[in-house]
PyMOL CGO cylinders between C-alpha atoms (Angstrom):
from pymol import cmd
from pymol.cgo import CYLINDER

trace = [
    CYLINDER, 15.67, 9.48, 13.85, 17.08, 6.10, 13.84, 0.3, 1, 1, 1, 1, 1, 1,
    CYLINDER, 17.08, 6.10, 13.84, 16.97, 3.45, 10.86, 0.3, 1, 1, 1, 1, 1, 1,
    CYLINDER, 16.97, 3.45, 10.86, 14.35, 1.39, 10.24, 0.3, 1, 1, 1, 1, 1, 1,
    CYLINDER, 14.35, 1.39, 10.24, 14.73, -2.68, 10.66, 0.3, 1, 1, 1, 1, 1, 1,
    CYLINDER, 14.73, -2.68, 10.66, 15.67, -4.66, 8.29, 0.3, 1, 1, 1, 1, 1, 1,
    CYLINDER, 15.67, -4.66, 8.29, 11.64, -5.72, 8.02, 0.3, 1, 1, 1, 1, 1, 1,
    CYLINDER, 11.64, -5.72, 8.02, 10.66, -2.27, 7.71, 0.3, 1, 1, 1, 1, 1, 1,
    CYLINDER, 10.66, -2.27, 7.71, 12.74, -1.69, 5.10, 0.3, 1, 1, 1, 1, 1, 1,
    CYLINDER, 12.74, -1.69, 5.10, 11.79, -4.74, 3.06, 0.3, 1, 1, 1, 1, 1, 1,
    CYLINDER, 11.79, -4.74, 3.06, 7.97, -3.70, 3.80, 0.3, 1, 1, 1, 1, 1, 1,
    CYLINDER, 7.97, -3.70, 3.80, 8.67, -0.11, 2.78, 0.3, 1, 1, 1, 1, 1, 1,
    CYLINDER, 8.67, -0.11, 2.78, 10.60, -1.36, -0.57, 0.3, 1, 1, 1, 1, 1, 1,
    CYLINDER, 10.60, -1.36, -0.57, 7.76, -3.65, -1.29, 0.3, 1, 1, 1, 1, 1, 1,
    CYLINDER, 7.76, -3.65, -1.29, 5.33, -0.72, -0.59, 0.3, 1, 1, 1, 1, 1, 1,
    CYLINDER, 5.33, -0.72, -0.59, 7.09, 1.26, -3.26, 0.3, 1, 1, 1, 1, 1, 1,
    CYLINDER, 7.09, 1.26, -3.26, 7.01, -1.11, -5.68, 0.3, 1, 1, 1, 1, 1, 1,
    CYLINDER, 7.01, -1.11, -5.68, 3.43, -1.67, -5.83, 0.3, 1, 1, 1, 1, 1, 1,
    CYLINDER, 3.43, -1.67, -5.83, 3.21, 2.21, -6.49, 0.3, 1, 1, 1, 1, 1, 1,
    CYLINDER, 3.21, 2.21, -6.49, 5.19, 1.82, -9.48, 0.3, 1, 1, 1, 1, 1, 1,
    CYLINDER, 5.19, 1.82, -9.48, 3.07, 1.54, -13.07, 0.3, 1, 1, 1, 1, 1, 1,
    CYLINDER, 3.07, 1.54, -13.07, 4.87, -1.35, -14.20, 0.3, 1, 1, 1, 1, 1, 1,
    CYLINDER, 4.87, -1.35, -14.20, 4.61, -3.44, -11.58, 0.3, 1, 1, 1, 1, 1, 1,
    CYLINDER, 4.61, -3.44, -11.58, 0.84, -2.46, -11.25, 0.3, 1, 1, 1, 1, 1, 1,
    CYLINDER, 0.84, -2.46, -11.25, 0.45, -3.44, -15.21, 0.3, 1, 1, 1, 1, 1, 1,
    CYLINDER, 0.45, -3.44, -15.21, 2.32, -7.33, -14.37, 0.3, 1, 1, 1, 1, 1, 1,
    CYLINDER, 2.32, -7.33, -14.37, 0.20, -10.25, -12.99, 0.3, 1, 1, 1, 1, 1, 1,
    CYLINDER, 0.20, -10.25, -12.99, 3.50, -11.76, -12.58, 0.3, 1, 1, 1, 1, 1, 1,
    CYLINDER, 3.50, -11.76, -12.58, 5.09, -9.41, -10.79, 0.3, 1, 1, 1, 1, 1, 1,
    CYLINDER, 5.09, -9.41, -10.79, 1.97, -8.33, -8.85, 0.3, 1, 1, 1, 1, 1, 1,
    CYLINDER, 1.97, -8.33, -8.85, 1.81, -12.20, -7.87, 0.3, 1, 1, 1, 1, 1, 1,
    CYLINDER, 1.81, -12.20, -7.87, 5.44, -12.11, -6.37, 0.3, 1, 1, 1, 1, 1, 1,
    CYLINDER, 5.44, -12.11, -6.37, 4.22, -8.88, -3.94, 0.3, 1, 1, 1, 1, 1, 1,
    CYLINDER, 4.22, -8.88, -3.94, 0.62, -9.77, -2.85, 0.3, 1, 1, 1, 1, 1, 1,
    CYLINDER, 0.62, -9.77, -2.85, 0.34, -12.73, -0.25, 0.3, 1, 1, 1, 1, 1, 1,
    CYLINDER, 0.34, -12.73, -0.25, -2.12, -15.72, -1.20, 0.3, 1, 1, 1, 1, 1, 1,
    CYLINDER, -2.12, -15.72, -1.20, -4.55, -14.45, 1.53, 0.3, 1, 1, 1, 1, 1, 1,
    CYLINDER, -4.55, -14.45, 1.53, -4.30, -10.33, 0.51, 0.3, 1, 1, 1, 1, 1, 1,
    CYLINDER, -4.30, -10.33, 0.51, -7.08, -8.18, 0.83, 0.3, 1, 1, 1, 1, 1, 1,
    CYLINDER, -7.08, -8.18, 0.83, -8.13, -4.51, 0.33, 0.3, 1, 1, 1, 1, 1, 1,
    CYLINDER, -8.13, -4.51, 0.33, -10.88, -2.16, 1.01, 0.3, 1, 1, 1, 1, 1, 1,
    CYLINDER, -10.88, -2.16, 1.01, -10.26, 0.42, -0.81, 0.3, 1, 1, 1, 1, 1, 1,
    CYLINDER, -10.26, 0.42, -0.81, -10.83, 4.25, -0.75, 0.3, 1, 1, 1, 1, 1, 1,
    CYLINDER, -10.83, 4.25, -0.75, -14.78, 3.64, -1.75, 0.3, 1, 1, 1, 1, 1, 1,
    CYLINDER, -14.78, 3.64, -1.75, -14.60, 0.83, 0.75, 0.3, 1, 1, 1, 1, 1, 1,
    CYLINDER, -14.60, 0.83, 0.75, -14.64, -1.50, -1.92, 0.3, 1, 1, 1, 1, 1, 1,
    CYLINDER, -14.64, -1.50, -1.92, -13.64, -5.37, -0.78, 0.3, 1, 1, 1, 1, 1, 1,
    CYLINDER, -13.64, -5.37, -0.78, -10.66, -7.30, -2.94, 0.3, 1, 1, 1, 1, 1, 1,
    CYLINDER, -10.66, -7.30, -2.94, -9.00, -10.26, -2.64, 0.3, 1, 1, 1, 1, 1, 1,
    CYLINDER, -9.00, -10.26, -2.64, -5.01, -11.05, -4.37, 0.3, 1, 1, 1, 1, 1, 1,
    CYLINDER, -5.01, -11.05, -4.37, -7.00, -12.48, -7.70, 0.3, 1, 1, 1, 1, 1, 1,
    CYLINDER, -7.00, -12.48, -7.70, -9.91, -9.76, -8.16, 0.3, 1, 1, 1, 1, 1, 1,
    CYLINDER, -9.91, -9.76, -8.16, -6.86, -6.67, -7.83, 0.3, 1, 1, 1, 1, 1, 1,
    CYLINDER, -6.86, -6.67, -7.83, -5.09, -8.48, -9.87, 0.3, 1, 1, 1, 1, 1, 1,
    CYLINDER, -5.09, -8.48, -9.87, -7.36, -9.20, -12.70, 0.3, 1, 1, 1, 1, 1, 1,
    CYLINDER, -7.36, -9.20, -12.70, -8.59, -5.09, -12.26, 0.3, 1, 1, 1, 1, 1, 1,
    CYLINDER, -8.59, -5.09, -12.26, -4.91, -3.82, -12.29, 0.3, 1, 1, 1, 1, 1, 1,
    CYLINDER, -4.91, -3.82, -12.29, -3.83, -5.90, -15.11, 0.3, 1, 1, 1, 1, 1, 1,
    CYLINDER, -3.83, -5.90, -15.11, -6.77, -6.55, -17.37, 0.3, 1, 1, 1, 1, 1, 1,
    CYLINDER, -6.77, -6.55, -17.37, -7.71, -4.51, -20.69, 0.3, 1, 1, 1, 1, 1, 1,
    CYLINDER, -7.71, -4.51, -20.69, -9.97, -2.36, -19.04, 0.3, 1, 1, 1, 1, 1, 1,
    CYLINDER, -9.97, -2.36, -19.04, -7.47, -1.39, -16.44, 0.3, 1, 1, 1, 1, 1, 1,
    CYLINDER, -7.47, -1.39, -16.44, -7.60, 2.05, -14.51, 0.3, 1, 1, 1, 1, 1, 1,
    CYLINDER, -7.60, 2.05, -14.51, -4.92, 4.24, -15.33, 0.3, 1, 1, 1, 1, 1, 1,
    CYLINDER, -4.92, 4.24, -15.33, -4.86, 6.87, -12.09, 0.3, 1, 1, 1, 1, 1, 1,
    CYLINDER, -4.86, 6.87, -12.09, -1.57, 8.31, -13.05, 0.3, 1, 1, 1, 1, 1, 1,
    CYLINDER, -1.57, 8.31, -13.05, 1.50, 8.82, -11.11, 0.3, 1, 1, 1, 1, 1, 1,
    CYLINDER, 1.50, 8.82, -11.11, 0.80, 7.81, -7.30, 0.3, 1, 1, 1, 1, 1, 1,
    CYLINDER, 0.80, 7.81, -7.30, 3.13, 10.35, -5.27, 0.3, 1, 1, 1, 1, 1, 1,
    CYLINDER, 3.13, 10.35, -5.27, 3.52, 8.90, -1.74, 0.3, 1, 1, 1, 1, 1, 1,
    CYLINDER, 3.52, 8.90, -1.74, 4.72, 10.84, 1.74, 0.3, 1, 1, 1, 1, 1, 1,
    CYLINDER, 4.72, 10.84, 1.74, 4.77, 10.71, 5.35, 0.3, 1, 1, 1, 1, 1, 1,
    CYLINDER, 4.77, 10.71, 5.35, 5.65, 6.46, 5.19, 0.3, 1, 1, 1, 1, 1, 1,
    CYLINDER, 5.65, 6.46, 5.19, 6.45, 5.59, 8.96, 0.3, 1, 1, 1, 1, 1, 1,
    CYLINDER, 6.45, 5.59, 8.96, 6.80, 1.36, 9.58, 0.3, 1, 1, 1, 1, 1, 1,
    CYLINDER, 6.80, 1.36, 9.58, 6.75, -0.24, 12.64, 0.3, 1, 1, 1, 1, 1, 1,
    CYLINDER, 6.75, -0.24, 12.64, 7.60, -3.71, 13.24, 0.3, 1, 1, 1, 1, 1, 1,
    CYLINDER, 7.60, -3.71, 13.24, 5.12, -5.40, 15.23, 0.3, 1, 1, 1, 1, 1, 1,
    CYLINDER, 5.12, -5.40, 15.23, 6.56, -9.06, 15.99, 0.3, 1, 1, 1, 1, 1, 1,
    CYLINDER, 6.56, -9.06, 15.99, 9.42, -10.95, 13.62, 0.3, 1, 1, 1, 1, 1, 1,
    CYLINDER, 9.42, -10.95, 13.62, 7.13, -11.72, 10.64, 0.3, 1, 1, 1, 1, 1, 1,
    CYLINDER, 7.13, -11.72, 10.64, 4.78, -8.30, 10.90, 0.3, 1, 1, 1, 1, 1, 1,
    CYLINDER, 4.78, -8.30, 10.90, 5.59, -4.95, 9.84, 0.3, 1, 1, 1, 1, 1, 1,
    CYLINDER, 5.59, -4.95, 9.84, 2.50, -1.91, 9.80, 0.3, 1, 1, 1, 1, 1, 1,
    CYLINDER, 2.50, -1.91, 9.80, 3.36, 0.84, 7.06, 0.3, 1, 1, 1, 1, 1, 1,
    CYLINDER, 3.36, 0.84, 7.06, 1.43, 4.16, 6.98, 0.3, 1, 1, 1, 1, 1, 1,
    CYLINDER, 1.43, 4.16, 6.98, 1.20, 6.89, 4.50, 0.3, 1, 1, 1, 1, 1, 1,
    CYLINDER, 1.20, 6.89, 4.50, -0.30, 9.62, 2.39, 0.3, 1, 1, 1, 1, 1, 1,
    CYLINDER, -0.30, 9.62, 2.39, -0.88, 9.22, -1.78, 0.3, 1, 1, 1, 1, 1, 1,
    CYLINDER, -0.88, 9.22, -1.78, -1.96, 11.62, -4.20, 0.3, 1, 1, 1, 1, 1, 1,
    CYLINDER, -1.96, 11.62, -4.20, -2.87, 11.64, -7.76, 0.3, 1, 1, 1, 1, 1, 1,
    CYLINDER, -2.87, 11.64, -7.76, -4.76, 13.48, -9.66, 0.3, 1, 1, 1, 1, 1, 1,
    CYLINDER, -4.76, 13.48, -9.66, -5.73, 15.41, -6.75, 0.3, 1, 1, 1, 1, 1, 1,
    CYLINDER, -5.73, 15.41, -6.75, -7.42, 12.82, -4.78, 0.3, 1, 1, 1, 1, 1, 1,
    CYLINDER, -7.42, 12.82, -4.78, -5.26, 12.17, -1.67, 0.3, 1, 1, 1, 1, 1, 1,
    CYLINDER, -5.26, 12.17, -1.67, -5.70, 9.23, 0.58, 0.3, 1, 1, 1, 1, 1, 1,
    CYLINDER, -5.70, 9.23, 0.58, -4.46, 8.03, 4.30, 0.3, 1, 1, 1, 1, 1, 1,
    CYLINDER, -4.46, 8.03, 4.30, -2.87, 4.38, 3.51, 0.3, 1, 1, 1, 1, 1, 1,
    CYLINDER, -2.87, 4.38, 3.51, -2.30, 1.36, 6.27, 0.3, 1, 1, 1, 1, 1, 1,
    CYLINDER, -2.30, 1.36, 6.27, -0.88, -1.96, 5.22, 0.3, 1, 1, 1, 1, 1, 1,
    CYLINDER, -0.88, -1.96, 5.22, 0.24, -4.93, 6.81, 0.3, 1, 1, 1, 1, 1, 1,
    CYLINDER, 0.24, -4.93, 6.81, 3.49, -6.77, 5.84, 0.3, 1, 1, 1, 1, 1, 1,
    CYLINDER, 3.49, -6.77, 5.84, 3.95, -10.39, 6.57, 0.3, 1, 1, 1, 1, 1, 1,
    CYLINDER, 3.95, -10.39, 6.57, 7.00, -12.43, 6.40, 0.3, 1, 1, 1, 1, 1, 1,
    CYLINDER, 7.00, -12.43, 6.40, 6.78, -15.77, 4.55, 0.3, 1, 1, 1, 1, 1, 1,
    CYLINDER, 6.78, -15.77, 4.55, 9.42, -18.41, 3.06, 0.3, 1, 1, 1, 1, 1, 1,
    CYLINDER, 9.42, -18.41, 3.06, 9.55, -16.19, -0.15, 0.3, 1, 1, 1, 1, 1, 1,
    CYLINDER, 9.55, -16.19, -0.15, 10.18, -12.70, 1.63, 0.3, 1, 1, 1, 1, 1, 1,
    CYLINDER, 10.18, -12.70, 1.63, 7.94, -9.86, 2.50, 0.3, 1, 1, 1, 1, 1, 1,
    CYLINDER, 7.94, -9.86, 2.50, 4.56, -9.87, 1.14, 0.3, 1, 1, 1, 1, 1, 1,
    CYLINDER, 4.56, -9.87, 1.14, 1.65, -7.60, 1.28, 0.3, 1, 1, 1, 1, 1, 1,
    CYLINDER, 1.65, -7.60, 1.28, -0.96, -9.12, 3.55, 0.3, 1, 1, 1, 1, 1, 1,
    CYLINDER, -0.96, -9.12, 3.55, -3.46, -6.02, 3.88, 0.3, 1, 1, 1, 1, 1, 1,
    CYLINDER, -3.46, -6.02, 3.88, -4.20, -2.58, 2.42, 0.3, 1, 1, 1, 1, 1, 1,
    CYLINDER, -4.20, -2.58, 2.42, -6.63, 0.02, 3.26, 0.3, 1, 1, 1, 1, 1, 1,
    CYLINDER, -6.63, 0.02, 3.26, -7.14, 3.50, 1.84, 0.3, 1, 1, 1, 1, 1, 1,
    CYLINDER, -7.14, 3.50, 1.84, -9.16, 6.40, 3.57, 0.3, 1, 1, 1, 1, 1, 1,
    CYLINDER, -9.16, 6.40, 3.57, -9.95, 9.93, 1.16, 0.3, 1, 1, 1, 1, 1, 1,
    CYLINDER, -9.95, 9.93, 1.16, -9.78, 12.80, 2.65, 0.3, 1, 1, 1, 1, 1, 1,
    CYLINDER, -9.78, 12.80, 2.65, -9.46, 16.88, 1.73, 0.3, 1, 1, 1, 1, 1, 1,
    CYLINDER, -9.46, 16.88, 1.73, -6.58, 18.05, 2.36, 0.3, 1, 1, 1, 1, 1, 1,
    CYLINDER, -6.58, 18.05, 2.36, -7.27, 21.03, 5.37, 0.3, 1, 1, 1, 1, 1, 1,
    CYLINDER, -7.27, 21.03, 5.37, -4.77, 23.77, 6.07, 0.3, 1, 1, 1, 1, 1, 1,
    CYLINDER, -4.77, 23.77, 6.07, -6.20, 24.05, 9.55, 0.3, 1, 1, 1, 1, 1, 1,
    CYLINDER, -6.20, 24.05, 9.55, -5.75, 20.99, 10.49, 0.3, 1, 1, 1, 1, 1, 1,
    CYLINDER, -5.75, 20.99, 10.49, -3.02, 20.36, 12.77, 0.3, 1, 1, 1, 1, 1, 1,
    CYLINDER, -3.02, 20.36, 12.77, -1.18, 17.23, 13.90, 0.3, 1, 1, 1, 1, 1, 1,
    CYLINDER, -1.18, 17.23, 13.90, -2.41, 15.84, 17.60, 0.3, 1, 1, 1, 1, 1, 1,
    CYLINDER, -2.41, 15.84, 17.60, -6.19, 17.12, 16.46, 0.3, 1, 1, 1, 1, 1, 1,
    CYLINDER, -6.19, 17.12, 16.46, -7.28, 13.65, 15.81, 0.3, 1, 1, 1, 1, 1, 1,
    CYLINDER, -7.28, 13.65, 15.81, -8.78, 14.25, 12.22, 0.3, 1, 1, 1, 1, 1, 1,
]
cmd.load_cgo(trace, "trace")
């Protein structure tokens, strides 16, 4: 398997950071990850802009999910200022199918959309059945 670009590692590095409990906890450093324009539908298919997940991660009332354990990440680079990450989370038990977009701006690479998908983890599932 080859190396990833340059953008796909600066997506992937970004990607990893957001998974990380302090960054989650900082508006500030939060701020210097999500673009302007970011949004989310997340695994209820809830809606967010960059201010509302801010304001949930980082307020008093926050969520506290526990450690977020990522795997399978693949990137691919779509044009010079896209990149498209994919990947699996867990915690607690609840596992979810991830899909972001990456875009490149005049501060570096910033997370421009996220979406999470549940799903049960199957045994007899098997790759190429297209569930």
């Amino acid at each position: 398997m080859s190396e990833p670009s340059p953008a796909v590692a600066a997506a992937v590095e970004g990607e990893l950071r957001l998974l990380d409990p302090v960054v989650r906890a900082s508006a500030e450093l939060l701020s210097q990850v999500l673009h302007p324009e970011y949004r989310e539908i997340d695994s209820s298919g809830r809606v967010w802009d960059r201010d509302t997940m801010i304001a949930s991660l980082t307020g008093d009332d926050a969520p506290h999910p526990g450690p977020l354990t990522a795997s399978r990440m693949r990137g691919d680079q779509l044009d010079d200022q896209l990149v498209h990450l994919t990947y699996d989370t867990e915690t607690k038990g609840n596992l979810a199918h991830r899909s972001s977009l990456w875009r490149l701006t005049g501060t570096g690479w910033l997370l421009y959309f996220h979406q999470a998908t549940p799903f049960a983890h199957d045994t007899s599932a098997r790759p190429g059945d297209g569930g």
